[in-house]
N, C-alpha and C positions, 0 to 999 in steps of 0.2 A: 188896644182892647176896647172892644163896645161898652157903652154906661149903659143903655136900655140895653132890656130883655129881648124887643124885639131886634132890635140890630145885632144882640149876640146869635139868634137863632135864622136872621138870613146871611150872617158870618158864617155860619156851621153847613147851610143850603147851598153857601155861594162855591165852598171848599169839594162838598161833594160833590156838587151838579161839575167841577172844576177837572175832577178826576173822571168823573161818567165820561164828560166830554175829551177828557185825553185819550181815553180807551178808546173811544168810534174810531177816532181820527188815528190810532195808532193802527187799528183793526184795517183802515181803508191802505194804509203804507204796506202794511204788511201784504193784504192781497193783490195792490200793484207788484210788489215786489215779486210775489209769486207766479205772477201771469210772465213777468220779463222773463222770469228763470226759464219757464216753459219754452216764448219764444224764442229767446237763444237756444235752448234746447233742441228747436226745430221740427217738434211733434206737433202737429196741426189741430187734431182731438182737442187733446190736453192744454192747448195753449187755448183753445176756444171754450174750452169749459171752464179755466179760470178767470178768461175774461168777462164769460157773464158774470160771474163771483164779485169780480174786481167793479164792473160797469153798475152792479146794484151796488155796492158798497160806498160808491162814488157817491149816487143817487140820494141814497139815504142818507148821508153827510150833510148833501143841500138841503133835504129836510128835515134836520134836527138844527140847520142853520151854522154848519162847524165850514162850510166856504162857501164861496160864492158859486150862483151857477154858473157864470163866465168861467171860472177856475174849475169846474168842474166838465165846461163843456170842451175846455182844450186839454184835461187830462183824457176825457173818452176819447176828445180825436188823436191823439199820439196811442193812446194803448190800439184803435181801430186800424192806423198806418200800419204798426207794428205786425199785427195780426195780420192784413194785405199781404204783408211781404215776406211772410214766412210761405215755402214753395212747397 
C-alpha cells in the first residue's frame, strides 16, 4: 500500500490503464480468432473481411504499444498465408 497520495493515485491509473490494455489485446485474439474460423470455413468474402478487421486490430495494438511490430508483423504474415490459401 502507497504512503504518498501521489503513488496511491498512479496505483489506481497503473490498475486501470492495466485492464484498458487487457481488453485491446483481448479484443486483437478475439478477431484472429475470428478470421481463422472464417478460413477454415473456406468462404473467401468473409474470411477477407475479417481480416481487414483482424489486420487493423493488429495495427492498433503496435500503437497503443500492447506488442511489438516484429510480433505483429508475423502475425499479418500467417493471417496473409492463410488468406492465399483458402481456394
Amino acid at each position: 500500500m502507497p504512503n504518498i497520495k501521489s503513488a496511491s493515485k498512479r496505483d489506481q491509473l497503473s490498475k486501470l490503464q492495466n485492464e484498458v490494455n487487457k481488453a485491446k489485446k483481448s479484443r486483437m485474439k478475439t478477431e484472429i480468432k475470428k478470421f481463422e474460423r472464417k478460413a477454415e470455413e473456406g468462404d473467401k468474402t468473409a474470411a477477407k473481411e475479417a481480416y481487414v478487421v483482424a489486420v487493423k486490430t493488429v495495427d492498433q495494438a503496435v500503437a497503443d504499444h500492447l506488442i511489438h511490430k516484429n510480433n505483429a508483423a508475423r502475425k499479418k504474415s500467417r493471417l496473409t498465408k492463410k488468406l492465399n490459401a483458402i481456394g
